[in-house]
N, C-alpha and C positions, 0 to 999 in steps of 0.2 A: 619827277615831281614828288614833292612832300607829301607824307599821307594826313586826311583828314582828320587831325583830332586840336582839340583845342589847347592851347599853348599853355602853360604854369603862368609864365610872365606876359607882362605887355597885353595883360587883360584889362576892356573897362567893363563892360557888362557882360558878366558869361564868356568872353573871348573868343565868340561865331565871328565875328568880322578879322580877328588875328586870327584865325585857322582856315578863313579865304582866302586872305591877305597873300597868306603863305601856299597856301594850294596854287595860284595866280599869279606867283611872284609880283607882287606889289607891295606896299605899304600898310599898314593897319588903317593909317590916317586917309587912307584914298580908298580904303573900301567902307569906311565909316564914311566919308563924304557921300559918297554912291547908295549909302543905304540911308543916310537923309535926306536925298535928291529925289530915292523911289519913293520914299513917305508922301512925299507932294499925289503923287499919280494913285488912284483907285487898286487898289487889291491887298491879299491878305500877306504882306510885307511884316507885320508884326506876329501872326501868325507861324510864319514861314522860321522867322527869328527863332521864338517859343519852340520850336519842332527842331530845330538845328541845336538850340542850347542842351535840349532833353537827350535828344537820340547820338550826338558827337559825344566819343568818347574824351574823357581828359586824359593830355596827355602823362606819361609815367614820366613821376620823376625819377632823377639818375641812382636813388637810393635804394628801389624796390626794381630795376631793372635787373635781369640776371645776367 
């Protein structure tokens, strides 16, 4: 499995759901579905977002890799 960090590309907001996508092997477009679907249901979903966007690191681009 891919490690947790948020992607360069193929970001729309923050790029939490491209750095599920990819831990889950799925799509970016099907985990953003999935995190419009839990919006509907009661809990802290946007909170959870904020706290994934902060504490994932981004990922290195291929320039400052050593």
């Amino acid at each position: 499995m891919a490690a947790l960090t948020r992607p360069r590309d193929g970001r729309v907001l923050g790029g939490v759901c491209a750095a599920l996508a990819r831990r889950f092997g799925t799509s970016a477009t099907t985990m953003r579905l999935i995190f419009l679907a839990s919006c509907l249901l009661p809990g802290p979903q946007f909170l959870i977002y904020l706290g994934l966007w902060i504490f994932l690191p981004a990922e290195k681009s291929a320039s400052t890799a050593w």
